[in-house]
N, C-alpha and C positions, 0 to 999 in steps of 0.2 A: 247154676242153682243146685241147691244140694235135694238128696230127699230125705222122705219120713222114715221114719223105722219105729212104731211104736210099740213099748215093754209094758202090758199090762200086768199088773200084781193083784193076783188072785190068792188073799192069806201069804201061805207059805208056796205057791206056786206062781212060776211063771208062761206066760204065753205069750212067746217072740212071733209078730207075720210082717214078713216084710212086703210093706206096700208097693216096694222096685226090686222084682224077683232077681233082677241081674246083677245087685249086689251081692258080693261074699262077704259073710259077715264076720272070719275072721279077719277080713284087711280092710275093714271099715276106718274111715278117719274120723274120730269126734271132733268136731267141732265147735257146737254151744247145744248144751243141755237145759230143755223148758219141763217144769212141773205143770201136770194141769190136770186140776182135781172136776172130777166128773161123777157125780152118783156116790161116792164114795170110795170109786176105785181110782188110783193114781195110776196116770198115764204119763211115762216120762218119754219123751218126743228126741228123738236123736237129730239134730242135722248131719245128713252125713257127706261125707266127699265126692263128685260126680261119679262111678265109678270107669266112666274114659278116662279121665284122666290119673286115674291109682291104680288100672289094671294091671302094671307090673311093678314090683316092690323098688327095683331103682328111682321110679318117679315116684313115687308113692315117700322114698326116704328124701330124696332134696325137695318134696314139698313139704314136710315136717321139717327139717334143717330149716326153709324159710320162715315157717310159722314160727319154729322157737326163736328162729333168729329177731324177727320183728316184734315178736314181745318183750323178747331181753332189750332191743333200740328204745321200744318205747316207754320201758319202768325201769331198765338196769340204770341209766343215766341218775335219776333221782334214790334209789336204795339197795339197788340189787336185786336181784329177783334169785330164791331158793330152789333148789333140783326140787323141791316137793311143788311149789308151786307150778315149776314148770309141765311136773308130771300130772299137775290135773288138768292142767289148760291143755293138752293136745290128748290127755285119756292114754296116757302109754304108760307102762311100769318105769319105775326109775331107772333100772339098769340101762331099759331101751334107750330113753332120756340122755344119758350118763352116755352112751356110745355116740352120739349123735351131737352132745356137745365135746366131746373129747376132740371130733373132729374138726367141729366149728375154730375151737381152741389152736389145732395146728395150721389155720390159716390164718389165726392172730386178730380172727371176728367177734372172738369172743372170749373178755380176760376171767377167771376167779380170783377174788377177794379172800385170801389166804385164812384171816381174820376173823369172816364172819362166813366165809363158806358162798357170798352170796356169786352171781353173775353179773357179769357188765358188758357193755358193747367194746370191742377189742379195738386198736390201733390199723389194724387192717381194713376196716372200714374208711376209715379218713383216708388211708394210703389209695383204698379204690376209689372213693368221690374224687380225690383230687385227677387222676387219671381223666377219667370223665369229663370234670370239668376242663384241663386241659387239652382234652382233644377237643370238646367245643369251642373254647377258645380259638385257638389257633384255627380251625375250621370256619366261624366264622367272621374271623380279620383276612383269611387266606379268598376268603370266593372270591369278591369285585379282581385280585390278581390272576387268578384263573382264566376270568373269563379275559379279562387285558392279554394273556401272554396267548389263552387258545386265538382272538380274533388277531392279534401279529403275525403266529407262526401258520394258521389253518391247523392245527395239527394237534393231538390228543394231549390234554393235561391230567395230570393227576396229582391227588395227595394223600400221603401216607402216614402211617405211623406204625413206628416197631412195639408189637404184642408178642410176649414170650418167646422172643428170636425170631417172628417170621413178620413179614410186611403185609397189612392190613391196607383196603384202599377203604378210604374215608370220603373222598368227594372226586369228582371227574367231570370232565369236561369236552365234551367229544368234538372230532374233528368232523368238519362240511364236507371233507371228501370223500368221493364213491368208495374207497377203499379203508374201514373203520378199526378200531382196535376190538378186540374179544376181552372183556373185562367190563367190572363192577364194582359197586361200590359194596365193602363188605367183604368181598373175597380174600383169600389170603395167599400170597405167596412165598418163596423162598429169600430170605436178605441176603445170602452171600452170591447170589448171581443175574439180582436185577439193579436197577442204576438207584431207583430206592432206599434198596435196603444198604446198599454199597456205602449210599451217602452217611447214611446213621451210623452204620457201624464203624467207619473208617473213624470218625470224630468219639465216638465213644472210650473209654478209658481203656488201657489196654488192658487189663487182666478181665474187664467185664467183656469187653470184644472175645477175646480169647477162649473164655467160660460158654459164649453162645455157637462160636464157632464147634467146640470140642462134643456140646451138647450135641448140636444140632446135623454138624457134619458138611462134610463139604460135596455131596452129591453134583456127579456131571446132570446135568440135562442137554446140555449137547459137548460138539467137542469142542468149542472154546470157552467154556466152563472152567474156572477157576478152581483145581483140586486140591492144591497145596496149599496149609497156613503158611507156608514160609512166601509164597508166591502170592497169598490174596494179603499178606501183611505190605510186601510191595507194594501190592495196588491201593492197600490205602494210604501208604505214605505219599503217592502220587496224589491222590483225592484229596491230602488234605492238601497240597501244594498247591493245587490248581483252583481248591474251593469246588469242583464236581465231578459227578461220575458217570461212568459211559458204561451201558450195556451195548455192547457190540453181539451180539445172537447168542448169550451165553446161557439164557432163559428158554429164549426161543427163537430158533434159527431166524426163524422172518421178521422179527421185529429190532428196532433199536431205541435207544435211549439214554436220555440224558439228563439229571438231576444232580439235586442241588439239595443241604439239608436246612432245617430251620431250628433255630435255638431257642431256649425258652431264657429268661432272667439270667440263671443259674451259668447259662452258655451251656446246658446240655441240649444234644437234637433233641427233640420231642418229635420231629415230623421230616418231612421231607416231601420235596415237588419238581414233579416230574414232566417233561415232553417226549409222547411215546412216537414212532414217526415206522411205518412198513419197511424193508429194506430196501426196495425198489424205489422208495422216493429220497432215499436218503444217502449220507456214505460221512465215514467219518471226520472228514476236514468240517460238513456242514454243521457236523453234531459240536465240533468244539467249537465253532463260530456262536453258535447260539448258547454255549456253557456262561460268558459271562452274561448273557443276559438272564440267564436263569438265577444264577448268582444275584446279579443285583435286584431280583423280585423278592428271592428269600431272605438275603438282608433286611429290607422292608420289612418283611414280616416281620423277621426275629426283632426289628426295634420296637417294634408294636405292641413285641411280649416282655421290652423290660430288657435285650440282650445290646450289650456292649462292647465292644472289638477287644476292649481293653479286659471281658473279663478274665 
């Protein structure tokens, strides 16, 4: 809930008292301004922005990016919405304005209209709804398989998906046995050294593989950590032979694992799913045993999103 700030006008003077001494009122946010005539004198009534939540100018500027952004989605569609209008709805100068979509602009959220100067909602929104909605997808066609493949093997599931080169877990499935996996949903890891990320990237295009690996780098976490592109491009020509990948402790010593990726329509991975298994209970002839069953759960899926062997 925002507070008051009220600006009384007396003639040619004014007298600012802020009713919540803990705002600064240079980094105030406007939000909606009410007139409210009283005795004669105008009270103009500020909402202003919690100030927990604005107390330092970083968060204070991606909640104005969100404001302006949400009003350009909800009028840019129908006419456009003008830098002068957007400069009165959030109470900023234009220049400020002017910096703040210049940025919005370089993630492609936000187009100008050459023509008439105005703003619109950019292609980079639809690019991120669809993400979204595709990880909901696939997430939930993927659970009832989850819980199938954790109640077969006893042993931890997981599902993934690659975000800006690192593997994101999106749903899991834990093992009944005393000895559990350390992981969440949500958390992020490395893709060129777990059986997750192995599986996406291997299937992914090469020069887009290559650009994430170059990015991202090929970091040991232990010693049989795959260091070399020329050496993890092997391994994925293996991955894609086999249909899955094997983290043998290259993540982390005590653990292993075995995935499979999942395809959307297009035949690109969107996801990928996992059986994570301690190293004490496990060894690698078991882990390729259980590869094509993992295989033929994520084919399932990928038919379920529209993907074709043939595409």
């Amino acid at each position: 809930m925002g507070s008051l700030v009220p600006l009384v006008n007396f003639g040619n003077r004014n007298f600012e008292e802020s009713m919540t001494p803990s705002v600064t009122l240079s980094t105030r946010q406007l939000v909606r301004l009410t007139r409210l005539p009283m005795r004669g004198i105008m009270i103009r009534c500020y909402v202003m922005a919690n100030k927990t939540l604005t107390s330092r100018e970083g968060v204070q500027s991606v909640y104005r990016a969100l404001k302006l952004l949400e009003y350009i989605c909800m009028l840019g569609n129908k006419r456009g919405v003008s830098l002068s209008e957007l400069s009165n709805f959030v109470g900023l100068s234009k220049p400020s304005v002017y910096r703040i979509i210049k940025t919005l602009q370089g993630f492609r959220l936000v187009y100008k209209e050459h023509e008439t100067g105005f703003y619109h909602p950019g292609p980079g929104l639809i690019e991120l709804a669809q993400k979204v909605l595709e990880h909901l997808e696939v997430r939930n066609l993927a659970l009832p398989y989850l819980d199938e493949l954790q109640r077969k093997t006893n042993e931890t599931v997981h599902l993934a998906v690659l975000e800006s080169g690192e593997v994101v877990y999106i749903e899991k499935r834990e093992s009944t046995q005393t000895i559990r996996m350390y992981s969440a949903v949500g958390r992020r890891a490395p893709a060129h050294c777990t059986g997750l990320g192995k599986a996406m990237l291997a299937f992914l295009p090469d020069r887009e593989r290559r650009q994430i690996l170059e990015e991202k780098g090929l970091m040991a976490y232990t010693s049989k950590t795959i260091t070399s592109i020329a050496d993890f491009e092997r391994e994925c020509a293996r991955i894609r032979s086999c249909g899955f990948a094997l983290d043998l402790g290259e993540h982390e010593e005590d653990i292993r694992c075995v995935a499979a990726p999942i395809f959307d329509h297009r035949g690109r991975p969107i996801a990928a799913l996992s059986v994570a298994i301690p190293a004490f209970r496990t060894d690698k002839e078991r882990l390729e045993m259980l590869g094509p069953e993992v295989v033929k759960v994520t084919q399932e899926i990928s038919r379920k999103l529209g993907y074709s062997s043939g595409v």
